[in-house]
C-alpha positions in Angstrom: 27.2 19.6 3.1 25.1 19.5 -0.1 21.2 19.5 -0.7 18.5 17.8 0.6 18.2 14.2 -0.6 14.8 12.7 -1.3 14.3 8.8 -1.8 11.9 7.8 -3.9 10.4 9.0 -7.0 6.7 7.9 -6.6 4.0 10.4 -5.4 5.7 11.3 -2.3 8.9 11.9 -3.2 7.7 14.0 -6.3 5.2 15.8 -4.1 8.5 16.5 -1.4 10.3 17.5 -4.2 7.8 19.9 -5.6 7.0 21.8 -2.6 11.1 22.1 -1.2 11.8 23.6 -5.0 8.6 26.1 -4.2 10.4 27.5 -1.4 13.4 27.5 -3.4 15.3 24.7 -1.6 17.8 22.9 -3.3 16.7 19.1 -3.6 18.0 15.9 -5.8 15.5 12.9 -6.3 17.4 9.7 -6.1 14.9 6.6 -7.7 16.5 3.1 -8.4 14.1 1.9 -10.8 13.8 4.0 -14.9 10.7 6.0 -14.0 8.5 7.7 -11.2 5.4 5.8 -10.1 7.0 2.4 -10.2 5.4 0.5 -7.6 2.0 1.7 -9.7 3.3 0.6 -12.8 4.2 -2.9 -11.7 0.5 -3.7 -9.8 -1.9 -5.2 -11.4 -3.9 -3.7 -14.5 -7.1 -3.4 -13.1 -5.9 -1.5 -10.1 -8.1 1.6 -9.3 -7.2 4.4 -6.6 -9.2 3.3 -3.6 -9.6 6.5 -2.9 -11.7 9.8 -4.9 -10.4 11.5 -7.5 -10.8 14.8 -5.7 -8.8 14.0 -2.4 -6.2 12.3 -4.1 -4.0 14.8 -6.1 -0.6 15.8 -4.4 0.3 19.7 -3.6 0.2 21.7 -6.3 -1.9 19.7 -9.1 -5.6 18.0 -9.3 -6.0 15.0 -10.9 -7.8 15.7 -14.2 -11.8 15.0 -14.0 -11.1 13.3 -17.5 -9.6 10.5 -15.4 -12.7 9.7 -13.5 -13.8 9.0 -10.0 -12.0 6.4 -9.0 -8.6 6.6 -11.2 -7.1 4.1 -13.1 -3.4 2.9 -12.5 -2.3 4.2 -15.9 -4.1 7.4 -15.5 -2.3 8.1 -12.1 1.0 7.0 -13.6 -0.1 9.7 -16.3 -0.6 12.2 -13.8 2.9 11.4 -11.6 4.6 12.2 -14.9 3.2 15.1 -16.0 3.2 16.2 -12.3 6.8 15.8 -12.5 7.5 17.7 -15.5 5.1 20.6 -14.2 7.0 21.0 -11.3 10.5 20.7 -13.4 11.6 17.6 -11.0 14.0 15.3 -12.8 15.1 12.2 -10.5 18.2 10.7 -10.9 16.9 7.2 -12.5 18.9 4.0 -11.7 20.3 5.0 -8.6 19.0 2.6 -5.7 20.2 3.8 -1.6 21.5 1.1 0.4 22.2 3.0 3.3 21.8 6.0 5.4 24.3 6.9 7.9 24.5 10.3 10.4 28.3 12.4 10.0 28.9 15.7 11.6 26.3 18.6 10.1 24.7 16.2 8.1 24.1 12.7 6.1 26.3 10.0 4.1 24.4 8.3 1.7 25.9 5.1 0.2 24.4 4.4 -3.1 24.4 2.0 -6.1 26.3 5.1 -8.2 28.7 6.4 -5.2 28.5 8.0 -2.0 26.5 10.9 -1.9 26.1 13.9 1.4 23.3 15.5 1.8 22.2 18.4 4.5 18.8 16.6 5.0 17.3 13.4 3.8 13.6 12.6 3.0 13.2 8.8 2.6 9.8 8.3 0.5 9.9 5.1 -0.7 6.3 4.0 0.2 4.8 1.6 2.2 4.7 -1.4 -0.3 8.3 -1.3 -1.4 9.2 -5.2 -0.8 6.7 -8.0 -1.6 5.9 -10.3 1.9 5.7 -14.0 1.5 4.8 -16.2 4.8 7.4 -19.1 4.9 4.7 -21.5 4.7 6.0 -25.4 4.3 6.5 -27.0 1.3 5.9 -23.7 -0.9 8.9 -24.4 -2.9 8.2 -27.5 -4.0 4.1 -27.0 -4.8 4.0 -28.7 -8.4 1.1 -25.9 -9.1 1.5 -22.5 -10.3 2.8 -19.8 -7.6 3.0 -16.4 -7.8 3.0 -13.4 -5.3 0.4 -10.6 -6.0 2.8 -8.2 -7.1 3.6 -10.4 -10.4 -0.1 -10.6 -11.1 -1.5 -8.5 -14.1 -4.5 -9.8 -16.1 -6.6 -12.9 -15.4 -5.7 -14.4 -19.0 -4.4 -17.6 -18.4 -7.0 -18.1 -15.1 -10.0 -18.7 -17.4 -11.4 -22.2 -16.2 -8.9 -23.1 -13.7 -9.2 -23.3 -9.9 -7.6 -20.6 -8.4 -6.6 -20.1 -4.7 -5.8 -16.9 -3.7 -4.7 -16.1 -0.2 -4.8 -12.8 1.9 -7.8 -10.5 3.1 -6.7 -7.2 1.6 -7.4 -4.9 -0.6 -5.0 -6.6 -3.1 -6.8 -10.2 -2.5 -10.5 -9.1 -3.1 -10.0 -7.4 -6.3 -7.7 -10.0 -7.8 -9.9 -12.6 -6.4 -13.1 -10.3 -8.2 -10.8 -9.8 -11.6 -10.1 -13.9 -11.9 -13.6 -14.8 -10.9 -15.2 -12.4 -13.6 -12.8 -14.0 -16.2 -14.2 -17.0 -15.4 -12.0 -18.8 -13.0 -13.4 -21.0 -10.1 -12.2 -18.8 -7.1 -11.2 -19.9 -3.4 -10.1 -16.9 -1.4 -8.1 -18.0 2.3 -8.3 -16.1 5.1 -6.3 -15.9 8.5 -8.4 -12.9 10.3 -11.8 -11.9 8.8 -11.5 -8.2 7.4 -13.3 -4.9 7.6 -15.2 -4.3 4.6 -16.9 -1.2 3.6 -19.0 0.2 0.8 -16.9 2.3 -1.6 -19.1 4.4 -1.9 -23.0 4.9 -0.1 -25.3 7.3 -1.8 -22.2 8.2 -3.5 -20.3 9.6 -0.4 -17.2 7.9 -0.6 -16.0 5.9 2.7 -12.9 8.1 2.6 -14.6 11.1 3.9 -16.1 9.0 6.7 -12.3 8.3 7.6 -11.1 12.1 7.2 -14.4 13.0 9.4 -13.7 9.9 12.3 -9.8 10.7 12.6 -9.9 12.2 16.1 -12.5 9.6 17.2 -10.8 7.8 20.5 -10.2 3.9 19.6 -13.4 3.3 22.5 -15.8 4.5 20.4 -14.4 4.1 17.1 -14.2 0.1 17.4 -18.6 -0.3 18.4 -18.7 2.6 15.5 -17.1 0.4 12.8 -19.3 -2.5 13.4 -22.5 -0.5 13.5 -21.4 1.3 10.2 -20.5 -2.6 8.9 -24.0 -3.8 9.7 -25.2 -0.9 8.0 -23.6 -1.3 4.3 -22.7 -4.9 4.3 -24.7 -8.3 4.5 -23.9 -10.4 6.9 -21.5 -13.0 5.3 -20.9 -15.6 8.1 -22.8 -18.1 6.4 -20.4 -17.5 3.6 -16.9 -17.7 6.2 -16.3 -14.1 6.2 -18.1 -12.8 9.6 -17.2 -9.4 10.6 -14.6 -8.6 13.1 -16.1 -9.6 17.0 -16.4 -6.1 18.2 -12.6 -4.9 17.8 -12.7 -4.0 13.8 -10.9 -0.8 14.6 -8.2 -1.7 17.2 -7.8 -4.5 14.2 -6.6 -1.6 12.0 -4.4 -0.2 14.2 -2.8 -4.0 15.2 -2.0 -4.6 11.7 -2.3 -1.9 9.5 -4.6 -3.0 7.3 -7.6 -0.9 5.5 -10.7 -2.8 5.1 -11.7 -4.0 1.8 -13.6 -1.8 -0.3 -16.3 -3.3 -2.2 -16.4 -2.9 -5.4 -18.2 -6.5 -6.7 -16.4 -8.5 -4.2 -19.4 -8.9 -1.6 -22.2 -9.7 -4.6 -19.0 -12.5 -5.4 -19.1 -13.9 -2.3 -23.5 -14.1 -2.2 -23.1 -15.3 -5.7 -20.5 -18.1 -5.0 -18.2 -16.9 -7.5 -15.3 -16.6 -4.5 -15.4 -19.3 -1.9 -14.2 -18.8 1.5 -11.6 -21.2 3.1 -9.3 -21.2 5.7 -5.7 -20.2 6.3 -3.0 -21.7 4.4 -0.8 -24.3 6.5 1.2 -25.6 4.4 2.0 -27.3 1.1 2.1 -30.9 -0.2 3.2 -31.3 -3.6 -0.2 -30.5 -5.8 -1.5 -30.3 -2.5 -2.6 -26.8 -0.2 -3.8 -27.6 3.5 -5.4 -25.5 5.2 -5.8 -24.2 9.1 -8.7 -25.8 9.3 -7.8 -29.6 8.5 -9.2 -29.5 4.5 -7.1 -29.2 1.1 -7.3 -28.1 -2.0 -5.9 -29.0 -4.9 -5.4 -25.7 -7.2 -3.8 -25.0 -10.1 -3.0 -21.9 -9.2 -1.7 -19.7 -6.1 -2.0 -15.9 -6.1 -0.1 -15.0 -2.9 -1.8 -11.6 -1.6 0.1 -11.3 1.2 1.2 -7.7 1.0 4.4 -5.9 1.4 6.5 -4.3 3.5 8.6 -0.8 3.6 11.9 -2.8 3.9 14.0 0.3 5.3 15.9 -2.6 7.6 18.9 -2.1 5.7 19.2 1.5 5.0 18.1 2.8 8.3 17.4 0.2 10.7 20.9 0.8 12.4 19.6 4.4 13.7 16.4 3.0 16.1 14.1 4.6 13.6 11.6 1.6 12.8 9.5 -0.3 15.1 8.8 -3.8 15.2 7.0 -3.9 11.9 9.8 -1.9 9.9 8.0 0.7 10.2 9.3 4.5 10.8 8.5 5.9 14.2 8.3 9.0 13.0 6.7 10.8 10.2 6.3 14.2 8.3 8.4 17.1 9.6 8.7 15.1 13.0 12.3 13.8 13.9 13.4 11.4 15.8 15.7 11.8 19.1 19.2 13.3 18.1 18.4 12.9 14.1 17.7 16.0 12.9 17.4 15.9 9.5 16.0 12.5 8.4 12.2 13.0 7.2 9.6 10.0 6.4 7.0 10.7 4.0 4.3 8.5 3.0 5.3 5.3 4.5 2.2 4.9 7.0 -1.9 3.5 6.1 -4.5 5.8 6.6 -8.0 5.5 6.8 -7.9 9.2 5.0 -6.4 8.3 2.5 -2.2 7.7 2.0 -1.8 10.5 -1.0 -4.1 13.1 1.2 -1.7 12.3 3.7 1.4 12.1 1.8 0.4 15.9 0.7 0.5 17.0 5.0 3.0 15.4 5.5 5.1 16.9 2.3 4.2 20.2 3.1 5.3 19.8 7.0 8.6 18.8 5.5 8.9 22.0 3.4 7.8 24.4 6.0 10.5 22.7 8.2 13.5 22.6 5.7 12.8 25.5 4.3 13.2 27.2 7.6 
């Protein structure tokens, strides 16, 4: 029926790939775009792992300590690469998957080069595969500058302009920090004030205190989170960004957000550098009015709205995503009467997504390779 199929050639697909040809299963990377690590390549240039150095290599191969502690998006797009060649994977480049449908023993594959079968199929194309843009009135016709996040890459060009940037990510606070430090004059909207942690206290990184509180139940972990916010963060409700009211963990959970991780954007905030405002509600010409009743008039809008899997078309017929697009099942875990089709690395973990895109790779080996 042919050999396993992985989608995807980032850093779970290679990692997939990498541990199936350890066991000596036969495996073919499919990757529409021309190289592995794409999504990384086409963020933003001062992009950073938001998580360590040390917990953040995939099976098989440490990230160099040359790279640092918190790695640079070049450096890990470096370390994909050579990760790739080490392990003697060579994706098939150009070849994008439209859809995935179950036959007798196996899979059909229909793809931008043909119709492939495959005994097994691992889809790993990561969580932010397709930019998300609310449909927010009169977008298309703002006379300002409009872009989403995902075509953001330096803040030449933001120098002395009034920039409104929208979204309470990751994404959001370190573009907003990167503009502001070029000089821009900064307002940052918000829907649903976000958990935001030190990076780093004492020089513990907050990603151990996520691998450590896994298991914690969600009654304890939500009065936890806001003791551990007091602890590391100022209060900013003076400045419109309060902390969560007393639910900062089931907040996580709801949307799938990880909180911010400070790296300059708190001091911003204190310093008036950023400026918090309300949701966007619509658009007005030069015009952006906000939940709250106000408007601004920026030049620009940097849209950090995040993404989403967008696995509706290629698997969405077999009941395997929920009500966010996103799989119900992940690892070597299968759904109902689909054995076969594997998920890797499409979740958000407080852990850490590449120390859990290296479980959930080796579950998948253990259980094809069986």
């Amino acid at each position: 029926m042919g050999d396993v199929v992985i989608i995807g050639a980032g850093a779970a697909g290679l990692a997939v790939a990498a541990t199936l040809r350890e066991r000596n299963v036969p495996c073919v990377v499919l990757e529409r775009s021309a190289d592995v690590g794409a999504a990384w390549q086409s963020r933003y240039d001062a992009l950073h792992l938001h998580t360590v150095r040390w917990l953040s290599g995939i099976p098989g191969s440490r990230i160099p300590r040359s790279y640092g502690r918190w790695v640079a998006r070049d450096d890990f797009v470096r370390y994909l690469r050579d990760y790739a060649r080490r392990a003697g994977v060579q994706p098939e480049f150009g070849v994008a998957v439209q859809r995935i449908d179950q036959v007798s023993r196996g899979w059909r594959i229909q793809t931008s080069s043909g119709p492939r079968t495959a005994a097994a199929v691992v889809v790993a194309t990561g969580f932010s595969r397709v930019p998300y843009l609310p449909d927010w009135p009169g977008r298309a016709e703002f006379t300002g500058s409009f872009i989403h996040s995902t075509d953001y890459r330096t803040p030449a060009g933001y120098r002395g302009k009034h920039v409104l940037v929208v979204g309470a990510g990751n994404s959001a606070s370190e573009i907003a920090h990167d503009i502001a430090t070029a000089g821009a004059r900064v307002s940052l909207a918000v829907r649903t004030p976000p958990n935001i942690v030190r990076r780093s206290t004492l020089g513990v990184p907050s990603q151990l205190l996520g691998i450590a509180l896994a298991r914690v139940p969600e009654r304890l972990m939500n009065p936890l989170s806001g003791v551990l916010r007091r602890l590391s963060v100022p209060d900013l409700s003076d400045d419109g960004l309060p902390a969560p009211s007393g639910d900062g963990f089931t907040q996580f959970l709801r949307t799938r957000t990880v909180p911010i991780l400070d790296h300059g954007f708190v001091s911003d905030i204190r310093a008036g550098r950023i400026r918090i405002v309300s949701a966007v509600d619509h658009f007005d010409g030069a015009e952006v009015h906000l939940a709250n009743g106000s408007s601004l008039i920026p030049e620009a809008v940097i849209s950090a709205t995040g993404f989403r899997p967008g696995l509706d078309e290629m698997v969405g017929h077999l009941g395997v995503l929920d009500d966010r697009g996103m799989p119900t099942v992940h690892g070597a875990r299968t759904a109902s009467g689909l054995p076969g089709l594997h998920f890797v690395g499409i979740t958000v973990e407080l852990a850490g997504l590449l120390r859990q895109i290296g479980r959930e790779a080796r579950a998948v080996g253990r259980a094809l390779a069986s």
